[in-house]
C-alpha positions in Angstrom: -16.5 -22.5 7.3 -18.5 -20.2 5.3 -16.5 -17.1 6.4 -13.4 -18.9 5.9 -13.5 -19.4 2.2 -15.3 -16.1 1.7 -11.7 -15.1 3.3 -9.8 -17.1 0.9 -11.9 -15.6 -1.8 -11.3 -11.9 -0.6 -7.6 -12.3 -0.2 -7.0 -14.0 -3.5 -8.8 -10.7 -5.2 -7.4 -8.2 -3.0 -4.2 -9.9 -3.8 -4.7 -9.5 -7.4 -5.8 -6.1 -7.6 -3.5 -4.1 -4.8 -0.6 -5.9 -5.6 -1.0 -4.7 -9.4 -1.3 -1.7 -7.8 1.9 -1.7 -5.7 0.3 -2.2 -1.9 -0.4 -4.5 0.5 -4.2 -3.9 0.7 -4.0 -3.2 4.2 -7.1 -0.6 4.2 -9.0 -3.2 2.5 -8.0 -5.8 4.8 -9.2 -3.6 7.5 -12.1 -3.5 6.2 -13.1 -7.0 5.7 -11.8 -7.9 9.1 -14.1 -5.3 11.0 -16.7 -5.5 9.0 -16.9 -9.1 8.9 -15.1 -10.7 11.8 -16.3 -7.3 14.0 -12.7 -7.4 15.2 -11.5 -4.6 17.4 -9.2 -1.8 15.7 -6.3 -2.7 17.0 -7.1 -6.4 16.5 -7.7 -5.6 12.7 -4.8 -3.6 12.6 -2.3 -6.5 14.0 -3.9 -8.9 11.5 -4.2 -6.4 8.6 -0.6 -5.8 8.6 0.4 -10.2 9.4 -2.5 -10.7 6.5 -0.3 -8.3 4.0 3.1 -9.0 4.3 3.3 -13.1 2.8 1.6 -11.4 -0.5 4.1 -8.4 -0.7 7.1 -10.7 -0.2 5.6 -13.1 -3.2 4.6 -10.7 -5.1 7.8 -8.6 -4.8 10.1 -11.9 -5.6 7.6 -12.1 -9.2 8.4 -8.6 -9.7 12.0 -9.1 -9.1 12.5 -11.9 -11.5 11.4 -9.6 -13.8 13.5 -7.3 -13.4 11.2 -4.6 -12.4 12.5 -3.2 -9.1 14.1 0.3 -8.9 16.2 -0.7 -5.9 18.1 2.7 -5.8 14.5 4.5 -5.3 13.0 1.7 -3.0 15.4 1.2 -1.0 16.0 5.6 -0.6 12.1 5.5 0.3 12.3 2.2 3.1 15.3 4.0 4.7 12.7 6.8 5.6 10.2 4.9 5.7 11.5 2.8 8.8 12.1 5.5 11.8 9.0 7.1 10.4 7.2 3.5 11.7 8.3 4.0 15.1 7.8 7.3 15.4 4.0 7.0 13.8 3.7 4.1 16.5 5.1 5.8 19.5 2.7 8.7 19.2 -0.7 7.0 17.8 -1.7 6.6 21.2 -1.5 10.1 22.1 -3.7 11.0 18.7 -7.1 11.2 18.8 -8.1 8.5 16.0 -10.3 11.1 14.3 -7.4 13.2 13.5 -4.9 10.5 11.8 -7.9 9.5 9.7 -8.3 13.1 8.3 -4.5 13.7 8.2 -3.8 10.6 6.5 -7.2 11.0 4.1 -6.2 14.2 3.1 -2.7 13.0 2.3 -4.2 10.4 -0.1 -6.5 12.6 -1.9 -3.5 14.9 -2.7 -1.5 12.5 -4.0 -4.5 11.3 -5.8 -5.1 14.5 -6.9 -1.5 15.2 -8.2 -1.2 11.8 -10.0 -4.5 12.7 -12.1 -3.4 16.1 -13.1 -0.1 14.3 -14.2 -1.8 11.8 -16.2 -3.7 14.9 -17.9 -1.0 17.5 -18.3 1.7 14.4 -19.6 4.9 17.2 -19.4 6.5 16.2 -15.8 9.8 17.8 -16.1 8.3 21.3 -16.0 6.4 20.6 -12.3 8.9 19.4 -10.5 9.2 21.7 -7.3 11.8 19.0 -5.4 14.6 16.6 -6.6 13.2 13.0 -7.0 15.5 12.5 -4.0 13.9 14.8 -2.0 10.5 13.9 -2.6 11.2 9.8 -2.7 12.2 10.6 1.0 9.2 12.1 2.0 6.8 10.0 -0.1 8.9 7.2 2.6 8.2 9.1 5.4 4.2 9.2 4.5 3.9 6.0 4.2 6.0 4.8 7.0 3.9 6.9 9.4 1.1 5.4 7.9 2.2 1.7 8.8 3.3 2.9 12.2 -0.4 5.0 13.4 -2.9 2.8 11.5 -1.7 -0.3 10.8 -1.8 0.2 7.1 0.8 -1.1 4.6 1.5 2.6 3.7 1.4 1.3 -0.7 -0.3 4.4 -1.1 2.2 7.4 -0.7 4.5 5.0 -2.1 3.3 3.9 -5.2 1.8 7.3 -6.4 5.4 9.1 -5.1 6.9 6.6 -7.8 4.5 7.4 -10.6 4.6 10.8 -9.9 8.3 10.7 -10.1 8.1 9.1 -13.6 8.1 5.4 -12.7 6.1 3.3 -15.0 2.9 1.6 -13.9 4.8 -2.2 -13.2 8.1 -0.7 -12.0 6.1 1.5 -9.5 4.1 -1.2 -8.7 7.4 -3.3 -8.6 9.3 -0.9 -6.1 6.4 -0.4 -4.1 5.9 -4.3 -3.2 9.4 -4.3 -2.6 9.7 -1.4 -0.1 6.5 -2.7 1.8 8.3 -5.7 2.4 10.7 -4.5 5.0 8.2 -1.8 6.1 5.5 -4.7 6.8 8.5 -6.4 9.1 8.9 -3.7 11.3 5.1 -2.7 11.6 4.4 -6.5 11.9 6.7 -6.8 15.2 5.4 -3.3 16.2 1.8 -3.9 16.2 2.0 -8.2 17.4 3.1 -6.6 20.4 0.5 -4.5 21.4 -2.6 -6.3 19.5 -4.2 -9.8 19.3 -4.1 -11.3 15.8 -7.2 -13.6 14.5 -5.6 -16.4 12.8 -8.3 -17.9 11.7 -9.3 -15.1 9.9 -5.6 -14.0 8.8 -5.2 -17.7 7.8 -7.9 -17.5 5.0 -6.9 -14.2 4.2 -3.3 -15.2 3.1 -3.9 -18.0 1.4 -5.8 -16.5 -1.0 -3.8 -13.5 -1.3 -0.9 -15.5 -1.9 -2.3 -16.9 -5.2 -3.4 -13.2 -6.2 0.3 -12.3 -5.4 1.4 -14.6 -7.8 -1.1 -14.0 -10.5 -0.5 -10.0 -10.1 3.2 -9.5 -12.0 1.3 -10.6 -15.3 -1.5 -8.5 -14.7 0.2 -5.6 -14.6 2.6 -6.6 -17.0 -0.7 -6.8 -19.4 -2.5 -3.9 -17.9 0.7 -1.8 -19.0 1.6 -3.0 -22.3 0.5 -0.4 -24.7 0.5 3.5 -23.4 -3.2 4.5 -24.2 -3.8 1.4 -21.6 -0.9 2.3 -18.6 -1.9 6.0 -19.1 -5.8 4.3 -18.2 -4.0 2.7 -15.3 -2.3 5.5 -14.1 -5.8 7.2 -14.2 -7.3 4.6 -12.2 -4.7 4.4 -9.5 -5.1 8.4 -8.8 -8.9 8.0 -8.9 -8.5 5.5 -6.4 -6.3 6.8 -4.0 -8.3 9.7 -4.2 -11.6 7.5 -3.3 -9.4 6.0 -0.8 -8.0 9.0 1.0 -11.6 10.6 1.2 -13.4 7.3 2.9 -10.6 7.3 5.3 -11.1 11.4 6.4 -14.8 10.9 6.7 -15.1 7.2 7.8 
């Protein structure tokens, strides 16, 4: 009982705070489930990825009735995301876990990396190497291959690739949810196949999260309001990634 509500309690502030930031929290989610339940990876992986998607499809349906959702961009970056799933599933079992950890940490930390020295430098225009095209392509492919090896909701590439290509904080976040959506489908049949999901432990986890889902939109919304406070955000979110990509290379 006691580690059921702490998992009510953990989904309803991972909900909050990743789906203000556009993900679906599934490295966090990881976390808590081995960590806690001392599930097995690919255990925590099918019921990280089951745990994420009933957040990212209510916090995507709050974004949308806001208006928020680039659907020209998000749907561009799910259209590579999705063969990038299958073919990030087909060969994680060839890959040595050690290496995706690293490949996919030092992916994070660059885009981390390139989302603070935006934030600092404020020109964009004059740094763009590829057309937004291009590069919301491969942002899709990142994080697809990220759902499809680890079990992850892939909001990471995703959301920085939007901010980096100018998005605001909410719309990023916005497109983001939306995208992970369909992506979370495909990695959710992928991965139910191969790996036993915890319910009890998903079950707390989404019933909280689902509140946070709800709550999120607003948040951001806030969080975003005046530009010395979304340039903050922006700030925080490569910081973070950054954090995030290193603990996953060295974990």
């Amino acid at each position: 009982m006691g580690n059921l509500l702490l998992m009510v309690v953990v989904g309803l502030a991972v909900g909050i705070f990743v789906i203000s930031l556009g993900g679906g929290g599934g490295a966090i989610y990881l976390g808590v489930l081995t960590a806690i339940f001392q599930l097995s990876p690919s255990a925590a992986a099918a019921t990280s990825i089951v745990t994420s998607l009933p957040a990212l499809i209510m916090g995507s349906w709050s974004y949308y009735r806001r208006g928020l959702i680039n659907f020209s961009l998000g749907n561009r970056m799910m259209i590579a995301a999705i063969p990038s799933i299958f073919i990030g599933y087909f060969i994680s079992p060839f890959l040595p876990e050690r290496v995706y950890k690293v490949i996919i940490g030092l992916i994070l930390a660059f885009l981390g990396a390139q989302l603070v020295y935006k934030v600092y430098r404020q020109n964009n225009k004059k740094h763009a190497r590829i057309s937004a095209k291009t590069a919301s392509v491969l942002y899709g492919i990142m994080g697809g291959l990220m759902v499809g090896i680890a079990g992850l909701s892939g909001g990471g590439p995703i959301t920085t690739g939007l901010l980096l290509l100018g998005a605001s904080m909410a719309a990023a976040s916005a497109t983001s949810s939306y995208a992970l959506v369909e992506m979370s489908i495909v990695g959710v049949v992928l991965h139910i196949s191969s790996g036993t999901i915890d319910w009890r432990a998903a079950g707390g986890l989404i019933a909280g999260s689902l509140v946070g889902a709800f709550m999120a939109p607003p948040v951001v919304l806030w969080m975003t309001a005046k530009p010395n406070r979304a340039r903050l955000v922006k700030l925080f979110m490569g910081v973070f990634i950054i954090v995030m990509g290193i603990k996953t290379a060295i974990g």
